[in-house]
Backbone as XML, in Angstrom:
<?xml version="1.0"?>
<chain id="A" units="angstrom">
  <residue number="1" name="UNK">
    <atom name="N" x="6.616" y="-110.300" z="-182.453"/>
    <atom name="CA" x="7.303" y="-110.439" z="-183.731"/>
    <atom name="C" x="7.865" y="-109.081" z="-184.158"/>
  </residue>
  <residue number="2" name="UNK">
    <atom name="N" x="8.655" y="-109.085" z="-184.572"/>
    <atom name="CA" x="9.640" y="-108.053" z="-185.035"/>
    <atom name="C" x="9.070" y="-107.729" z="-186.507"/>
  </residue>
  <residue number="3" name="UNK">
    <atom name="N" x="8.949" y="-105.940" z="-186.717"/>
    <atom name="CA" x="8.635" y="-105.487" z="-187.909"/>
    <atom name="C" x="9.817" y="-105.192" z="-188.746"/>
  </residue>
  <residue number="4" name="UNK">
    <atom name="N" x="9.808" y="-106.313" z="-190.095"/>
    <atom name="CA" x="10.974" y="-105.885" z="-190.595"/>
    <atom name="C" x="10.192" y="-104.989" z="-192.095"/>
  </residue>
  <residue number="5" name="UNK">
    <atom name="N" x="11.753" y="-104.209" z="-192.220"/>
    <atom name="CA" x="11.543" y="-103.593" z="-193.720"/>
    <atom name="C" x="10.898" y="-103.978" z="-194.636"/>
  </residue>
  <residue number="6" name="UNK">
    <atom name="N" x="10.013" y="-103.123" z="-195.260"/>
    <atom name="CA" x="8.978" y="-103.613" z="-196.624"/>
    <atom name="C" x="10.255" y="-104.450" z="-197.584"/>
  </residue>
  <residue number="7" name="UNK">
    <atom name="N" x="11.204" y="-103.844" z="-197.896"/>
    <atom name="CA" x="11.782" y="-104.654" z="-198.741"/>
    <atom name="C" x="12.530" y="-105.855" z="-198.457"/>
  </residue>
  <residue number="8" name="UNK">
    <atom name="N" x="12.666" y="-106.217" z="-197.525"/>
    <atom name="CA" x="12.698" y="-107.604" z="-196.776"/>
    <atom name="C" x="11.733" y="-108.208" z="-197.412"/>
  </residue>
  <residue number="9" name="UNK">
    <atom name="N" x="10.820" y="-107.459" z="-196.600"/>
    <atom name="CA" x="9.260" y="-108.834" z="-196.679"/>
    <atom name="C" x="8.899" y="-108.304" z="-197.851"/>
  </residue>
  <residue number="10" name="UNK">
    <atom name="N" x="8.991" y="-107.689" z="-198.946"/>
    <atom name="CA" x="9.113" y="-108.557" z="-200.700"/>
    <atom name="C" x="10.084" y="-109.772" z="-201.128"/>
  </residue>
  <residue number="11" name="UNK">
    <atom name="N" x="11.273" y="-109.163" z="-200.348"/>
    <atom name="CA" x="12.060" y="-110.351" z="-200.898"/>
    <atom name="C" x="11.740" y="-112.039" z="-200.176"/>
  </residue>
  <residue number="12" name="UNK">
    <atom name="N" x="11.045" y="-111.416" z="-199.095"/>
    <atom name="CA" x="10.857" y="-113.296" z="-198.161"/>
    <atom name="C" x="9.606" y="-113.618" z="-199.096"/>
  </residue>
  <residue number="13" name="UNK">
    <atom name="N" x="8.602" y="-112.561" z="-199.788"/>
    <atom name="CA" x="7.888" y="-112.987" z="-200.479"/>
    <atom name="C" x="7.819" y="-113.720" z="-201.920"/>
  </residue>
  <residue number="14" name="UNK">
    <atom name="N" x="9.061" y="-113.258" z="-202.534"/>
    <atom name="CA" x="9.872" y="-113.969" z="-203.812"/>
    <atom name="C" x="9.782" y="-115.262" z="-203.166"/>
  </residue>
  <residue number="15" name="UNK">
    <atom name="N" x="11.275" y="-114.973" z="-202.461"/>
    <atom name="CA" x="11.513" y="-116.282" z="-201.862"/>
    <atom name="C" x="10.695" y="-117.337" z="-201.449"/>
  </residue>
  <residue number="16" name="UNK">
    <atom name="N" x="9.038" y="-117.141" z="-200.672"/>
    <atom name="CA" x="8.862" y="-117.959" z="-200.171"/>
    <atom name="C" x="7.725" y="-118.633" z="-202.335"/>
  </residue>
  <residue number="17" name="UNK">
    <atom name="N" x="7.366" y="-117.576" z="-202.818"/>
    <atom name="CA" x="6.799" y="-118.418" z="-204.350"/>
    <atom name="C" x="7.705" y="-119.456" z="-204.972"/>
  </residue>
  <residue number="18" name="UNK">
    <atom name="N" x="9.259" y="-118.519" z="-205.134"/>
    <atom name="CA" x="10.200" y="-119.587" z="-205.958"/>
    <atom name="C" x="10.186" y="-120.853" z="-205.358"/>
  </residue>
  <residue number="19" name="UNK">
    <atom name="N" x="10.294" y="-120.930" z="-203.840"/>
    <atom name="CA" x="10.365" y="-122.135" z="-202.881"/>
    <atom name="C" x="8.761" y="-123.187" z="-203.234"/>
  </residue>
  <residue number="20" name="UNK">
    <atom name="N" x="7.493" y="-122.632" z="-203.542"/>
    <atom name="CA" x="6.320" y="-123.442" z="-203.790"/>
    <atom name="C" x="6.716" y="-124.090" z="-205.186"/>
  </residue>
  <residue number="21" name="UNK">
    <atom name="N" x="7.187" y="-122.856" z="-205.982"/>
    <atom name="CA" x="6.992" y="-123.421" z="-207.598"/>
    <atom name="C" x="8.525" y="-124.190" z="-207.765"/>
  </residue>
  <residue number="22" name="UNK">
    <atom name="N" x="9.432" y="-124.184" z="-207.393"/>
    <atom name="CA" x="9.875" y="-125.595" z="-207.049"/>
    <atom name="C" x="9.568" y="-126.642" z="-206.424"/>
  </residue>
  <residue number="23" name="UNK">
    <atom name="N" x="8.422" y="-126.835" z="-205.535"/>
    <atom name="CA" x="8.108" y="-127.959" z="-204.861"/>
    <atom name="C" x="6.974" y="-128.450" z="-206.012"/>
  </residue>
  <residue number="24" name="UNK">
    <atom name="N" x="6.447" y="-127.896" z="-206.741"/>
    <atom name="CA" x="5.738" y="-128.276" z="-207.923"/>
    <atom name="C" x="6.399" y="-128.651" z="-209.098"/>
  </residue>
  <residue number="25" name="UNK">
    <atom name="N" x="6.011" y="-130.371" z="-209.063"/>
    <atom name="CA" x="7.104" y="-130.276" z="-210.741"/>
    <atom name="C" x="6.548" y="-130.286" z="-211.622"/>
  </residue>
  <residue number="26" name="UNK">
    <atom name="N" x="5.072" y="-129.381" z="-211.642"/>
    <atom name="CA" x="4.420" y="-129.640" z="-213.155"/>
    <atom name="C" x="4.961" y="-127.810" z="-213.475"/>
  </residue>
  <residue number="27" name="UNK">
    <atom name="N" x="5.723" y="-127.219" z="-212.663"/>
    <atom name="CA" x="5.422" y="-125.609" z="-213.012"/>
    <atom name="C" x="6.758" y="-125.674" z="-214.010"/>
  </residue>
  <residue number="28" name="UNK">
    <atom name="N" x="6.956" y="-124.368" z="-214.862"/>
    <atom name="CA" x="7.671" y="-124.798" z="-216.209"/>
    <atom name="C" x="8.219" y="-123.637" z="-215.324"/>
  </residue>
  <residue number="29" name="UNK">
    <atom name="N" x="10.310" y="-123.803" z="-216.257"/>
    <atom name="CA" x="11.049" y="-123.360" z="-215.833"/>
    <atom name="C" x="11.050" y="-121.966" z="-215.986"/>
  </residue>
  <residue number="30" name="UNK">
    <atom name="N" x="10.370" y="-121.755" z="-216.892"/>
    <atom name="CA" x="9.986" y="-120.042" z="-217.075"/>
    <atom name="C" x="9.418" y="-119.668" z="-216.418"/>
  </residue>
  <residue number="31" name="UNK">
    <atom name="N" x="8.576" y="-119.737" z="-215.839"/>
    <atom name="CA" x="7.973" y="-118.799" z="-214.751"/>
    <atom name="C" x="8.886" y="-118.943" z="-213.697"/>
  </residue>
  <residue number="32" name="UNK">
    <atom name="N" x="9.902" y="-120.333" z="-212.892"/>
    <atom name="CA" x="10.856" y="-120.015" z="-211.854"/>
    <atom name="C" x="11.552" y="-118.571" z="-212.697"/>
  </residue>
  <residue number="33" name="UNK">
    <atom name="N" x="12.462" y="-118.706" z="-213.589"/>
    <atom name="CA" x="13.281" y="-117.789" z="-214.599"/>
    <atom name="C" x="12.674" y="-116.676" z="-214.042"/>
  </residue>
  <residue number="34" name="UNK">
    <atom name="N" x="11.171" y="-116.574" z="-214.510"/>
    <atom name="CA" x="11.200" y="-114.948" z="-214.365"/>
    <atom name="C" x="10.735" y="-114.286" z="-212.900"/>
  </residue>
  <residue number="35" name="UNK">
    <atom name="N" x="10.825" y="-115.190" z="-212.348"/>
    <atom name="CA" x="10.412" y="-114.783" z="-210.609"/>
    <atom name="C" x="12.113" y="-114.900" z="-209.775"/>
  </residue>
  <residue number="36" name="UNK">
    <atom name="N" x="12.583" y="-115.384" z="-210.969"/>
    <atom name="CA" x="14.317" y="-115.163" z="-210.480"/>
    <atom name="C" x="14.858" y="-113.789" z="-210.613"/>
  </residue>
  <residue number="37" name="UNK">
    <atom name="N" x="14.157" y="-113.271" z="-211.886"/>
    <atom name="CA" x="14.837" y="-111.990" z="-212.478"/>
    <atom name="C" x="14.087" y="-110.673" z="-211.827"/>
  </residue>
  <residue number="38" name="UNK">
    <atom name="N" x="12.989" y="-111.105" z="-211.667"/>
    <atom name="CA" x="12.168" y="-110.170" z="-210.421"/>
    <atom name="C" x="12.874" y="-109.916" z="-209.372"/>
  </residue>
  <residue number="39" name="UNK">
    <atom name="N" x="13.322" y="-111.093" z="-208.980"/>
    <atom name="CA" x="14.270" y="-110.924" z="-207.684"/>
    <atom name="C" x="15.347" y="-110.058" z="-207.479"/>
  </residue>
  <residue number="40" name="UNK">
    <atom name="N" x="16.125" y="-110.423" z="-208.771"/>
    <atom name="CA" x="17.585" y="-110.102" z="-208.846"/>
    <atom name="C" x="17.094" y="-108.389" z="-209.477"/>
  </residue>
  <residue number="41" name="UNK">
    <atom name="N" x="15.786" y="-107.992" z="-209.697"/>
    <atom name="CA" x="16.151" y="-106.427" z="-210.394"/>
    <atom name="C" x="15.576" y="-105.803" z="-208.918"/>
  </residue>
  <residue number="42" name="UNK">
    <atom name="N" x="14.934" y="-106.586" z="-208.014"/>
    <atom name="CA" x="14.720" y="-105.729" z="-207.062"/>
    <atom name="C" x="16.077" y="-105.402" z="-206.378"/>
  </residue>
  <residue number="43" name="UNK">
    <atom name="N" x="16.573" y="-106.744" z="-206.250"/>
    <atom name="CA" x="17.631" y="-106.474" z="-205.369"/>
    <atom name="C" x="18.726" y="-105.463" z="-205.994"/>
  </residue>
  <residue number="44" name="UNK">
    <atom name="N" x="19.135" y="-105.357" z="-207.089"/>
    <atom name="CA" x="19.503" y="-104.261" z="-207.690"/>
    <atom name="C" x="18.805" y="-102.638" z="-207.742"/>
  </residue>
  <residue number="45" name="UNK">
    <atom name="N" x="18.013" y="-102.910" z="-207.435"/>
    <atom name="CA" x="17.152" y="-101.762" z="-207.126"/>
    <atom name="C" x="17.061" y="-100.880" z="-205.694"/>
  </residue>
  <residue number="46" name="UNK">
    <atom name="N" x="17.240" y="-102.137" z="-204.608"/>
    <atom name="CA" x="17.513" y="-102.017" z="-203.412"/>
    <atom name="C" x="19.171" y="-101.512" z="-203.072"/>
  </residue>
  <residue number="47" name="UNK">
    <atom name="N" x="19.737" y="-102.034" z="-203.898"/>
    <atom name="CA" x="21.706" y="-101.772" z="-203.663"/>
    <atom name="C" x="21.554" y="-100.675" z="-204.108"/>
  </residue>
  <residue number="48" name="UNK">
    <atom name="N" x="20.818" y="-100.300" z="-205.677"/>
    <atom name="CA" x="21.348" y="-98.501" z="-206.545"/>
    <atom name="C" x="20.645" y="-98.173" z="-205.174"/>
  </residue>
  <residue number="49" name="UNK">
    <atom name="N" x="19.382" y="-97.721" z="-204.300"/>
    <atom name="CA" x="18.613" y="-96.876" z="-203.500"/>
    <atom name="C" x="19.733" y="-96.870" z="-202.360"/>
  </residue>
  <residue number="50" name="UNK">
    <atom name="N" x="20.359" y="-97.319" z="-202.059"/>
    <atom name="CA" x="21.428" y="-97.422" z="-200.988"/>
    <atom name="C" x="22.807" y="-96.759" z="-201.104"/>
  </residue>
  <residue number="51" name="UNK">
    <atom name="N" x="23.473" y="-97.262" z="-202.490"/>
    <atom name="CA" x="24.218" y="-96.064" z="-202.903"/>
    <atom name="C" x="23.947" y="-94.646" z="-202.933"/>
  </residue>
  <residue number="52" name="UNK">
    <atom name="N" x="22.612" y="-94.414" z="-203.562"/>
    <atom name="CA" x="22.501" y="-93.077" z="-203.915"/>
    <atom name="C" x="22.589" y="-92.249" z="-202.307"/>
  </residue>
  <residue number="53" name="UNK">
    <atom name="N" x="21.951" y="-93.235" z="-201.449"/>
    <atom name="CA" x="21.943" y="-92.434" z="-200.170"/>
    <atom name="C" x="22.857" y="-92.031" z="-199.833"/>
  </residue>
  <residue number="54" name="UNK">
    <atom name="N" x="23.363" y="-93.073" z="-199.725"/>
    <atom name="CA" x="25.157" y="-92.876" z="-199.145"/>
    <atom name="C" x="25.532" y="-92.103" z="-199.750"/>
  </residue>
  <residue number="55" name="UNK">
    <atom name="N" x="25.579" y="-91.435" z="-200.759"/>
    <atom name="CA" x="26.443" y="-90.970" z="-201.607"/>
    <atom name="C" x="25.564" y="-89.073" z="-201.268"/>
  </residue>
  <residue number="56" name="UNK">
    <atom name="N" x="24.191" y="-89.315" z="-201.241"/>
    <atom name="CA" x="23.752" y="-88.189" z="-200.530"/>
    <atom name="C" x="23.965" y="-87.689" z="-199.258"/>
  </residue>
  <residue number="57" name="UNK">
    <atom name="N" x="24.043" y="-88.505" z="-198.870"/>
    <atom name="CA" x="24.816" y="-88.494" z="-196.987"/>
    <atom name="C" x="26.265" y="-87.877" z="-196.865"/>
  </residue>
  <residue number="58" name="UNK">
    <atom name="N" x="27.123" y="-88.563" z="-197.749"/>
    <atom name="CA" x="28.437" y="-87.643" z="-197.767"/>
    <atom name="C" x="28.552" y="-86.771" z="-198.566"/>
  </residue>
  <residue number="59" name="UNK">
    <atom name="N" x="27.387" y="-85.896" z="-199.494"/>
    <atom name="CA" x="27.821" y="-84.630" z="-199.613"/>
    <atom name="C" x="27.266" y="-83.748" z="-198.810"/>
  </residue>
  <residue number="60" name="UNK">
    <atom name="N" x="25.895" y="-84.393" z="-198.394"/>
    <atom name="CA" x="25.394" y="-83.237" z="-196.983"/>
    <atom name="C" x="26.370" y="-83.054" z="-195.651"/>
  </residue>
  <residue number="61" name="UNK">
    <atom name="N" x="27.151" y="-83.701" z="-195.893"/>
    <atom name="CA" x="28.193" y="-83.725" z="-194.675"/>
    <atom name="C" x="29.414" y="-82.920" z="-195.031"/>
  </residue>
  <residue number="62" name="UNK">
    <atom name="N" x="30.029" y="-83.418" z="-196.743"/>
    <atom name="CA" x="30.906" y="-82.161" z="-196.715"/>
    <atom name="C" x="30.315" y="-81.080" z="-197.364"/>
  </residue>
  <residue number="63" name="UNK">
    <atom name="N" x="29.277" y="-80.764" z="-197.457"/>
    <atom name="CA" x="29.029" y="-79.253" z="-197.562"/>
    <atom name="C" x="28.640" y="-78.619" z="-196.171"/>
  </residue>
  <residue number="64" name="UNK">
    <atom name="N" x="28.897" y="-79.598" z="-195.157"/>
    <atom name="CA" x="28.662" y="-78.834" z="-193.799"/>
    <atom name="C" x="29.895" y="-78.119" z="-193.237"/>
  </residue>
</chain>
């Protein structure tokens, strides 16, 4: 099996709760809601950490 990125396997871990607590129809829509917004600030969290790199990457390059 292939080791993927910690932040992968948070997000397959969202993914795989939202996927239970929809198969449950006694669970109330708020808790899906806020395991949605968990999601969506990691993943925003994951895109800003990616910019910033990049963006560190091309000035270590033109200050070379």
């Amino acid at each position: 099996m292939r080791q993927q990125p910690e932040c992968k396997s948070n997000t397959e871990a969202l993914l795989e709760t939202l996927i239970k607590m929809v198969g449950r129809s006694n669970q109330k829509s708020e808790e899906l809601a806020i395991r949605i917004k968990q999601l969506e600030c990691m993943l925003i969290e994951i895109h800003t950490d990616a910019e910033s790199g990049i963006s560190k990457d091309l000035r270590l390059a033109a200050s070379q």
